[in-house]
N, C-alpha and C positions, 0 to 999 in steps of 0.2 A: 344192186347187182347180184348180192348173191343168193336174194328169193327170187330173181328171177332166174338166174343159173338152175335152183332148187326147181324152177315149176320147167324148164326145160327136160331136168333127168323123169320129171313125174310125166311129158307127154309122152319123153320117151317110152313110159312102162305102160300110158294108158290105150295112146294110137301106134302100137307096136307093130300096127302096118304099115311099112315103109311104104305101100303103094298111094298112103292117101296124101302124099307131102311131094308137092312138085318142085323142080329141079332147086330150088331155094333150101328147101326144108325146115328146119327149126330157125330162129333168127338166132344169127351170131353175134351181133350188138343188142341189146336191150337196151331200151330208149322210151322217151315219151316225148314225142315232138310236140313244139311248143308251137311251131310254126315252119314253112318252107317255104325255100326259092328268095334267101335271104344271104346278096352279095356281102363278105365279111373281109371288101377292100375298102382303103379310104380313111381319112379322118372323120367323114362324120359317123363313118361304121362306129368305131371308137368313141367317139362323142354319144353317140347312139346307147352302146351298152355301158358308158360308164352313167349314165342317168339310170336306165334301168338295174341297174346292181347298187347304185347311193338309194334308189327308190324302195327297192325289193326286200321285206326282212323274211328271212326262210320262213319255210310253210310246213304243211304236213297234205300227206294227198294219202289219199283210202282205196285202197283194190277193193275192187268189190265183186268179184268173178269174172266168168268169162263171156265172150259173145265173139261177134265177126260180121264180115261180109262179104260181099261176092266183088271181085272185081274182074274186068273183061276178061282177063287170061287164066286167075286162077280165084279163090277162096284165101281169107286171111282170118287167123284164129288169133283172141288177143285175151288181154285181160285189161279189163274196165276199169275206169280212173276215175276219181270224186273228187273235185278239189275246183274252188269257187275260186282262189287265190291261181290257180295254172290257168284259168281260165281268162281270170282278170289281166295276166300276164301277156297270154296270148294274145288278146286286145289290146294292150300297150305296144308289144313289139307292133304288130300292124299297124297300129297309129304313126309309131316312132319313124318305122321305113317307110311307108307308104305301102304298102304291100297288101294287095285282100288277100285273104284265104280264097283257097280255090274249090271249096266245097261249102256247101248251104250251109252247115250248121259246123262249128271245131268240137268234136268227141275225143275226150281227150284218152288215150288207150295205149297199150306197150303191146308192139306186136310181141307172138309168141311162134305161131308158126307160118308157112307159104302152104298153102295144099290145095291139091290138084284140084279142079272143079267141081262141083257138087258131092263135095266130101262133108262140108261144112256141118250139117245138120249130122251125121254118123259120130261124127269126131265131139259133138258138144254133146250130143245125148250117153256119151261114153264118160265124158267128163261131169257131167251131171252127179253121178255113181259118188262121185270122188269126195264128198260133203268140206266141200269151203268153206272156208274162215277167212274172212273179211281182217285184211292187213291197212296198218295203217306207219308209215314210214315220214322222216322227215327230209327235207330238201333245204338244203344247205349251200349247194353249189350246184353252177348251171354252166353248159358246155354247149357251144356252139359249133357245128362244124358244117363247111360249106361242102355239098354231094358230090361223092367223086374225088376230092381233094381231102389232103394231108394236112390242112388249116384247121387250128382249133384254136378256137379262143373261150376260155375260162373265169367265170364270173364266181368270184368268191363272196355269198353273201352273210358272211359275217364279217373277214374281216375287208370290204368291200375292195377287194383287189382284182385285177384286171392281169389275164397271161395268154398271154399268144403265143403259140408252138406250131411251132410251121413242120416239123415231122414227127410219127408217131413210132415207135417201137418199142420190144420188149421192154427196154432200160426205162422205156418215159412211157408205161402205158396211163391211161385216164381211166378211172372210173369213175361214176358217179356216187 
């Protein structure tokens, strides 16, 4: 969370044009979806991710810069994700729920900002500038939350423990 907090104050200094960020703007949670449109009611939900967290020993995943793309309404700028182990994961949870992915290929990526249409290529060629360094981080704990709702469930993979928190606030925030 807090290189991606870091790489949020750097869009701010590098796309200082507030006109190329539509009504979203920078993203407020930083994430890397592992998967969506995954109900987190029920016992086998739970039966579900308690195999994948007995299964799962933490990983490390690699930013490897930036890229994006266009989607109907707007342009999405992110930073790139390398990791063979999120990927494999991603293909577990799908098996485990039944669930496809709703897209031909899973890219695994942490948005960084919303921007207006055809901004996309101005915003990276600015970010080009900026000479990146390839981070690489470890993943230790996984956080489920179902869209829209105040459900999180929390996969602790070390000490493999399982926590469900049905509201979020200051006093209980999650980070990853």
């Amino acid at each position: 969370n807090k290189y991606l907090c870091e790489s949020n104050n750097m869009m701010n200094n590098i796309c200082y044009d507030k006109n190329v960020f539509d009504g979203r703007g920078i993203e407020s949670d930083p994430h890397v979806t592992i998967h969506m449109g995954l109900e987190l009611d029920g016992i086998n939900t739970l039966r579900h991710l308690e195999t994948i967290c007995n299964e799962t020993e933490p990983f490390f995943v690699r930013i490897y810069g930036y890229g994006g793309f266009q989607n109907k309404n707007n342009d999405v700028l992110l930073f790139n994700i390398d990791s063979r182990k999120l990927t494999k994961l991603h293909e577990n949870i799908a098996a485990l729920f039944s669930k496809k992915w709703h897209f031909d290929t899973y890219h695994p990526h942490s948005t960084i900002a919303y921007l207006k249409s055809e901004t996309l290529d101005s915003c990276l060629e600015k970010l080009e500038s900026n000479h990146w360094k390839d981070a690489v981080y470890s993943i230790d704990k996984l956080i489920f939350k179902e869209f829209n709702k105040d459900k999180y469930i929390t996969l602790d993979l070390i000490t493999k423990e399982i926590h469900v928190i049905n509201k979020v606030d200051e006093n209980n925030f999650l980070t990853v």
